[in-house]
C-alpha positions in Angstrom: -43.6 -23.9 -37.0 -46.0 -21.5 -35.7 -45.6 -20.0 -32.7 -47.6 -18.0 -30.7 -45.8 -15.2 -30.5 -43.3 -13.3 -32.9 -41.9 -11.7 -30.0 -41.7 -12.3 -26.1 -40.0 -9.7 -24.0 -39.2 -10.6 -20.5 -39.1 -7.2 -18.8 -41.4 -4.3 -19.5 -38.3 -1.4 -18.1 -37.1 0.8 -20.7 -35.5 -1.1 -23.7 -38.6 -4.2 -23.0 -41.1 -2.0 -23.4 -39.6 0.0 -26.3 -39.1 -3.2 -28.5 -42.5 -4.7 -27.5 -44.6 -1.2 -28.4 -42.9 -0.4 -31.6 -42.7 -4.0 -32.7 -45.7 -4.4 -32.2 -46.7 -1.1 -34.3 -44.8 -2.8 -37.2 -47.0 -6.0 -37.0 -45.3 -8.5 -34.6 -47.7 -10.4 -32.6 -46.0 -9.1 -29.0 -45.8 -10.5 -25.6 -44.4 -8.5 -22.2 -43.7 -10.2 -18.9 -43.1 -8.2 -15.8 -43.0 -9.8 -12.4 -42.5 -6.1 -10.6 -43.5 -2.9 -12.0 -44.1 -1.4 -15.1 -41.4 1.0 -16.2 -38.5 -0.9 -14.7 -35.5 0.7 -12.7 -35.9 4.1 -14.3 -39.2 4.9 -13.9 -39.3 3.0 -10.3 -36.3 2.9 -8.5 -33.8 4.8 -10.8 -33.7 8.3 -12.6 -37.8 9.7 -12.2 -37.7 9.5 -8.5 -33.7 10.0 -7.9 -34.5 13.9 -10.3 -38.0 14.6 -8.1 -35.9 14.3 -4.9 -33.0 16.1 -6.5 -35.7 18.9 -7.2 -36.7 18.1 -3.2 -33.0 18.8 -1.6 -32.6 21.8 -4.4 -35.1 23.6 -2.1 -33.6 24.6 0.9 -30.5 26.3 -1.6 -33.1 28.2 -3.2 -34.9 29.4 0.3 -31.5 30.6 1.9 -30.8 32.4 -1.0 -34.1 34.2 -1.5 -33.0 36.5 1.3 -30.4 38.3 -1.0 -33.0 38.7 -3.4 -35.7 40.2 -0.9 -37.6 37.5 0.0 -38.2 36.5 3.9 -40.5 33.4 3.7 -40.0 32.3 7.6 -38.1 29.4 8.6 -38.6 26.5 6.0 -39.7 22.8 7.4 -39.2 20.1 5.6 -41.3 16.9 5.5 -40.1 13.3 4.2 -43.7 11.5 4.5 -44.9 14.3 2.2 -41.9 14.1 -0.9 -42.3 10.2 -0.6 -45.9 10.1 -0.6 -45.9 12.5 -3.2 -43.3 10.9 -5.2 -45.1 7.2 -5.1 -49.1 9.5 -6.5 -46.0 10.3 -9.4 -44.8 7.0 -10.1 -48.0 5.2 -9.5 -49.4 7.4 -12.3 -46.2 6.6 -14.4 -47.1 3.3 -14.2 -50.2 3.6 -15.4 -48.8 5.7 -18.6 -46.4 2.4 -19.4 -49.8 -0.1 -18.7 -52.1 2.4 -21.3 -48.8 2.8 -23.7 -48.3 -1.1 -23.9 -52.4 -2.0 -24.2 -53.0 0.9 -26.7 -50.4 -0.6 -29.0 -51.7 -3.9 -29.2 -49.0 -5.8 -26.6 -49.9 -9.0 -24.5 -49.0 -7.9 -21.0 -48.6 -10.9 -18.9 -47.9 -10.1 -15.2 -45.8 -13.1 -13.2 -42.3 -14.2 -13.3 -40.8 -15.6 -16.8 -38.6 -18.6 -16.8 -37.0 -20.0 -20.3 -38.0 -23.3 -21.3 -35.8 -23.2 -24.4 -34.8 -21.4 -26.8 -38.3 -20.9 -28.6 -40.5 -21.1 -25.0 -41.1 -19.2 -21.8 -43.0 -20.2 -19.2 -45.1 -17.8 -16.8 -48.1 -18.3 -14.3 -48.3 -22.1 -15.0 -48.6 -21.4 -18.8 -46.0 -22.0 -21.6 -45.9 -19.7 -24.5 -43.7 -20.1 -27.7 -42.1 -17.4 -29.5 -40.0 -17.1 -32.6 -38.2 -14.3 -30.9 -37.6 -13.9 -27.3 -36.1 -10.9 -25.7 -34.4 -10.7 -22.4 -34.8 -7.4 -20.9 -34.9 -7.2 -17.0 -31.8 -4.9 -16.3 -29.8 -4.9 -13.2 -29.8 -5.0 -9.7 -28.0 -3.0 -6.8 -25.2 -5.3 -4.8 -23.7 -4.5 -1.5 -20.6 -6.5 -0.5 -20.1 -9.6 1.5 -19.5 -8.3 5.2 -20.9 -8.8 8.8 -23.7 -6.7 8.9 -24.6 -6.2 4.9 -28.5 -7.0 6.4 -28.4 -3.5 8.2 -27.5 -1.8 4.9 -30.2 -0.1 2.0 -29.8 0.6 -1.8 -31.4 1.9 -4.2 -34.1 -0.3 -3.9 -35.0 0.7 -0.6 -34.0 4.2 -0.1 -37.1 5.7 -2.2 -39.4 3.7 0.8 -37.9 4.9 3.9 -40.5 6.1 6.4 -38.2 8.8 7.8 -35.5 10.7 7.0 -32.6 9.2 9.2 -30.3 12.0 10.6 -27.3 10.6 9.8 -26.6 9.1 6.5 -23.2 7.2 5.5 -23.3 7.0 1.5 -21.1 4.2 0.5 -19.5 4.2 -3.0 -17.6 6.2 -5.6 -19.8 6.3 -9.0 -23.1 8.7 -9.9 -25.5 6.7 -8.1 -23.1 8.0 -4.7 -22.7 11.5 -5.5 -26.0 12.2 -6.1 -27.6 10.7 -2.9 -24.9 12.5 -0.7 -26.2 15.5 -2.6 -30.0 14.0 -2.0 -29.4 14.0 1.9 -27.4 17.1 2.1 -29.7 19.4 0.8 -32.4 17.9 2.7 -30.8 18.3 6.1 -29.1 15.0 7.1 -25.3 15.0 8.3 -23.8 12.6 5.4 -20.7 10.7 5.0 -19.6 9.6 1.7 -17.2 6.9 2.1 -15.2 5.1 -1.4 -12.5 2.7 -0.9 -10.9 5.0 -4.3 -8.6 7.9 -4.3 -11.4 9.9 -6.0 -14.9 9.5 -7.3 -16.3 9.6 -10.5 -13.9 7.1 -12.5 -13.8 7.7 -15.9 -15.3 11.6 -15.9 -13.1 14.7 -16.5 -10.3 14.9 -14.0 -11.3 18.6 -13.8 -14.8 17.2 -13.0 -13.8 15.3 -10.4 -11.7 17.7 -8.3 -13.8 20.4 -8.9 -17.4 18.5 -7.7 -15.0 17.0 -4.7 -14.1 21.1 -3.7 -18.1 21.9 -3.9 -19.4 18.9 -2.0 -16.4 20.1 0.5 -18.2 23.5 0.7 -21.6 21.9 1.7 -19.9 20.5 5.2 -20.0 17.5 3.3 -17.6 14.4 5.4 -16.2 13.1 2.6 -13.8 10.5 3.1 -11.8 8.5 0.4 -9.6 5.2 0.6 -12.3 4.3 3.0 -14.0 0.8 3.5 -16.7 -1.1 6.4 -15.2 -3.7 7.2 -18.7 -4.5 9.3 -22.1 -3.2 10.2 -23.2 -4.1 14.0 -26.6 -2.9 14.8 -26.9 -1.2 18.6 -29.7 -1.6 21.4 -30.5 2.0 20.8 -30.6 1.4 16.5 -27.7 3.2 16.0 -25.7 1.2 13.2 -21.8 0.9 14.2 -19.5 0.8 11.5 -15.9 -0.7 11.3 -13.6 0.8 9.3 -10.9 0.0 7.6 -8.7 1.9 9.6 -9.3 0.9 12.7 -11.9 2.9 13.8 -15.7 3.3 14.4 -18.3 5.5 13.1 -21.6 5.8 14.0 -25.0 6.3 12.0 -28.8 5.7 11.5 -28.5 4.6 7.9 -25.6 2.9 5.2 -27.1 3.4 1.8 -24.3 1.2 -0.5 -24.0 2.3 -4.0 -21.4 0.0 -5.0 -22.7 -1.3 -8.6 -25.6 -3.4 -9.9 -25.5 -7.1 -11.2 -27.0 -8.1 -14.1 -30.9 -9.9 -13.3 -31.0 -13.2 -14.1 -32.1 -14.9 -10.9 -34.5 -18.1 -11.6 -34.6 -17.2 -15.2 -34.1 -20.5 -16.9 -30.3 -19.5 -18.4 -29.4 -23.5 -17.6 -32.4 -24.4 -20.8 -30.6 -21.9 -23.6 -27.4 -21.8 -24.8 -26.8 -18.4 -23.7 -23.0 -16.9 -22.5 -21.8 -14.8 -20.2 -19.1 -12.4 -20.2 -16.7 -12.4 -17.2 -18.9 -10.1 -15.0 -21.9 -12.2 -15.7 -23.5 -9.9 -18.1 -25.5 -11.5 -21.2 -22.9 -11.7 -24.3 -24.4 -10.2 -28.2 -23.5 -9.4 -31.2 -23.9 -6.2 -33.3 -27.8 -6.9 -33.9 -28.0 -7.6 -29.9 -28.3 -11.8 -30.5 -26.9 -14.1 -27.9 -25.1 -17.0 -28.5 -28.5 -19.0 -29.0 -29.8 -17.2 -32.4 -33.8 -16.7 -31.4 -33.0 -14.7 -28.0 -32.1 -11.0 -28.0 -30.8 -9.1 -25.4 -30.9 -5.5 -24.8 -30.7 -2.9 -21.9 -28.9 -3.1 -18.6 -28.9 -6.8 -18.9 -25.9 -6.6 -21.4 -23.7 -4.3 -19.4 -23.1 -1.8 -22.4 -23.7 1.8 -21.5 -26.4 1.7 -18.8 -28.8 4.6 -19.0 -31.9 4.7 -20.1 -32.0 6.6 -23.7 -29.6 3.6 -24.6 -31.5 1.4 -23.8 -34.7 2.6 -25.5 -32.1 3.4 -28.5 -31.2 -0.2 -28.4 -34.9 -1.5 -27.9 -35.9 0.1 -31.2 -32.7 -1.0 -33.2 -34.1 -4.3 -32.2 -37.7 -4.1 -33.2 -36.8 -2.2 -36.3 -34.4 -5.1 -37.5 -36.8 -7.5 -37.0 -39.9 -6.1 -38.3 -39.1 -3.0 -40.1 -35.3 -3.8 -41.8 -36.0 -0.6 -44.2 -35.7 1.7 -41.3 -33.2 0.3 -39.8 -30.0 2.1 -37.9 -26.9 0.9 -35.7 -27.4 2.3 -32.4 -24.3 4.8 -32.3 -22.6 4.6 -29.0 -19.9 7.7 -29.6 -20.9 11.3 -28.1 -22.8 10.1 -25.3 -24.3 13.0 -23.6 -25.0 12.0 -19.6 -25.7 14.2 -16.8 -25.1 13.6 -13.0 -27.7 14.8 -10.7 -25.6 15.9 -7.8 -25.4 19.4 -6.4 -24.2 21.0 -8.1 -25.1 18.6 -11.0 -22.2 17.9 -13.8 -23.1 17.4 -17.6 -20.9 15.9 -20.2 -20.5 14.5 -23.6 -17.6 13.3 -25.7 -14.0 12.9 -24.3 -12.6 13.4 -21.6 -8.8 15.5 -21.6 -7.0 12.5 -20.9 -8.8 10.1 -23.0 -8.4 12.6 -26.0 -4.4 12.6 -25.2 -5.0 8.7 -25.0 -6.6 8.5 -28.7 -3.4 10.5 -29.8 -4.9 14.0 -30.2 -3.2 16.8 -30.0 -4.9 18.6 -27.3 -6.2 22.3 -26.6 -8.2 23.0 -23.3 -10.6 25.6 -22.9 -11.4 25.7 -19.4 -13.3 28.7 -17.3 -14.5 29.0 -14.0 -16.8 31.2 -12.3 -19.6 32.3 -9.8 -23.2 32.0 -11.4 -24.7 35.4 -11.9 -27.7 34.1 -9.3 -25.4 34.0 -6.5 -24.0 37.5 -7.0 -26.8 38.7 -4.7 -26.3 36.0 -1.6 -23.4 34.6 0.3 -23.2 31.3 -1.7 -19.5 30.9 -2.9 -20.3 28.2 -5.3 -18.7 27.9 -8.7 -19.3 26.5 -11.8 -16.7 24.8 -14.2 -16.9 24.4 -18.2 -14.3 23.0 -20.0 -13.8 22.4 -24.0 -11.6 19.2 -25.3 -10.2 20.7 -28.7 -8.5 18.8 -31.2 -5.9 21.1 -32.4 -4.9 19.7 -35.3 -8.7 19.5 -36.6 -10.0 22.2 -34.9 -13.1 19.8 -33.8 -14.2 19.7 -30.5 -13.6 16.6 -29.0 -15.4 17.0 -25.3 -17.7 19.6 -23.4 -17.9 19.3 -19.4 -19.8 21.1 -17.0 -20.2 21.2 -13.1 -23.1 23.7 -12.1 -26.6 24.4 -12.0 -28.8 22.5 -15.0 -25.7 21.0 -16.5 -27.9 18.2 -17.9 -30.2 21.1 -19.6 -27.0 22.2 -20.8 -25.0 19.4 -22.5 -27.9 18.3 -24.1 -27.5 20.7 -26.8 -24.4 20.8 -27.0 -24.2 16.7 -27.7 -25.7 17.6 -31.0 -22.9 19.8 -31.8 -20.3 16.9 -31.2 -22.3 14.8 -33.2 -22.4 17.0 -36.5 -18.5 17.5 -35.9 -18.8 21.3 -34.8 -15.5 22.9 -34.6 -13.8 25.4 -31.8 -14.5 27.9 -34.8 -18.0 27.2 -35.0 -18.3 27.8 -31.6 -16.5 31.1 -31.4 -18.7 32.3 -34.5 -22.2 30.6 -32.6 -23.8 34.2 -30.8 -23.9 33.6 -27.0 -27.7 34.2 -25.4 -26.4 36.7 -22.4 -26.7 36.8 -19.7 -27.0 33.0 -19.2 -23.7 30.5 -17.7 -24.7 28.2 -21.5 -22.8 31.0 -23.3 -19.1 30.5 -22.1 -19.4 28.0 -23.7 -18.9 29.9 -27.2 -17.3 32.7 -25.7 -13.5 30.7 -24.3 -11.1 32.3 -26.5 -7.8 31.5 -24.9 -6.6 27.9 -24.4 -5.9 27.1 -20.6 -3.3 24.6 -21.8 
């Protein structure tokens, strides 16, 4: 048969639009549907405006501590109307990047809502198209729990939209997304609450990670409260949002921003016409080479409920396009040394395992673990402290985990991820020169195992 397309993406986020360009740069005649916006979660809702207003709340750190330094700039002000309006000129620009990237490499965009016909068709705008390939790429979607009241609450979604900056601010939810919009808030003036039903946030980092972000959050008059839950949301005359909690008591607020997971996006998508399972959380089922259980559609992204960031994804995009249309250059996406990076304030970075997952894999563990005031703060009265810890196998000598809570942690791990991944021992480490004076070079400079 002959089908129109050799390809059909539906979602043109990170991994959709990373299949569709390089496929299409290998020969595939390529389709792209996107009902929203171009660049998906990431370049929308997600990471690119998340970091600008990271960069927004760093701001009034960097002011106070100016003064040490010699700098009186007056009182700072800070606008909301101005970062958001600013931030959409960004993303609206972004957009335009994605729309030139996809039209420059020879891609059908098609702007609607997809639906699956069957396993060769998808339908969009009144039209059916066939394809010998189709792809379902359209991520995931923020979730706030069943209670009285969810109406009155914002995600993600929302939160990059506000028209104002509400004074108070109740963050609801334990994982990155959480921590890093307490942070958001925080530095940019608003009393914030962060409320998780857990004993501690950030499941599945570092323990040393965790306690030491929970003891600098603490420093920035940060209410942080944990086996906490609403129970219900009731909206007052004056707009004040009431809260019930799970304790009995009330608390009061302008704004509930619930980061409490994302679903996967399937809504009105056809699933009933394909043969396509679901695991147990509802995420799209695949294989090694990303196929469902009906053989022509792929799935790749946030939609499969892997690793959800976005350099996975677009890892995972290509692997798909190069398998189809370019087997020769072809390579398993390799899901081992992760490196990921948490914007909060101070922001963590971290790749490899963690100290009790190495003791879990049977390692026999050395830590390396040093903590310490950054050299910038020596002049002000910020008491802040940054963390960096080495997972060591001590059998091996090969180090096994790097973490990091402090100032450009990301910037940090980055490099050091490609250590992991060529196997660098604690030797090679101790022999690697340290750039001084900078925080990167404890890293090579731990001598003496903490435990």
């Amino acid at each position: 048969m002959r089908y129109d397309f050799d390809l059909f993406v539906i979602g043109a986020g990170s991994a959709g639009v990373r299949a569709a360009r390089f496929s299409a740069g290998f020969g595939a005649r390529v389709a792209v549907a996107e009902s929203r916006y171009l660049g998906g979660t990431c370049v929308n809702v997600g990471c690119v405006p998340k970091k600008l207003m990271v960069y927004g709340a760093h701001f009034s750190e960097e002011f106070e501590q100016a003064k040490g330094y010699g700098w009186n700039s007056g009182e700072a002000h800070f606008d909301w109307p101005t970062l958001i309006a600013n931030k959409n000129h960004e993303i609206n620009r972004l957009n335009g990047v994605y729309r030139n990237l996809l039209a420059n490499s020879g891609v059908t965009l098609m702007e609607g809502h997809a639906r699956l016909r069957g396993p060769h068709e998808v339908e969009i705008n009144g039209q059916v198209h066939t394809a010998e390939h189709i792809m379902i790429a359209t991520g995931g979607w923020p979730q706030i729990p069943e209670i009285p009241g969810r109406e009155h609450a914002i995600t993600s979604n929302e939160v990059f939209f506000l028209e104002q900056m509400p004074k108070r601010v109740v963050v609801v939810g334990g994982g990155y997304i959480a921590v890093e919009f307490a942070s958001i808030f925080n530095g940019l003036g608003a009393e914030v609450s962060l409320m998780y039903r857990g004993e501690l946030f950030l499941r599945g980092f570092d323990e040393s990670v965790r306690t030491h972000l929970h003891e600098e959050l603490a420093k920035r008059e940060m209410d942080i409260r944990f086996k906490t839950e609403i129970n219900s949301i009731e909206k007052l005359a004056d707009g004040t949002l009431q809260l019930s909690l799970n304790d009995g008591t009330t608390f009061n607020t302008d704004c509930v921003f619930y980061a409490t997971g994302r679903r996967p996006m399937l809504d009105n998508l056809g699933m009933e016409t394909v043969n396509v399972e679901l695991d147990d959380k509802g995420f799209i089922k695949v294989n090694e080479d990303y196929q469902t259980t009906e053989p022509s559609i792929i799935a790749v992204g946030d939609i499969i409920g892997r690793v959800q960031l976005t350099p996975v994804a677009l890892a995972e995009g290509m692997a798909v396009a190069r398998r189809l249309f370019k087997p020769e250059q072809f390579r398993p996406v390799d899901y081992r040394h992760i490196p990921t990076a948490v914007f909060s304030l101070p922001n963590i970075g971290t790749v490899g395992l963690t100290e009790s997952e190495a003791k879990k894999d049977g390692h026999d563990v050395q830590v390396f673990e040093s903590r310490f005031r950054p050299m910038k703060l020596s002049l002000t009265h910020n008491q802040e402290r940054t963390l960096m810890k080495l997972v060591v196998d001590a059998k091996t000598d090969r180090v096994l985990g790097c973490h990091m809570v402090g100032p450009d942690a990301g910037e940090i791990i980055q490099s050091l991820a490609i250590a992991l991944k060529a196997g660098a021992t604690k030797q090679i480490f101790d022999d690697t020169i340290g750039v001084h004076p900078t925080a990167a070079e404890e890293f090579v400079t731990m001598r003496t195992p903490t435990r």
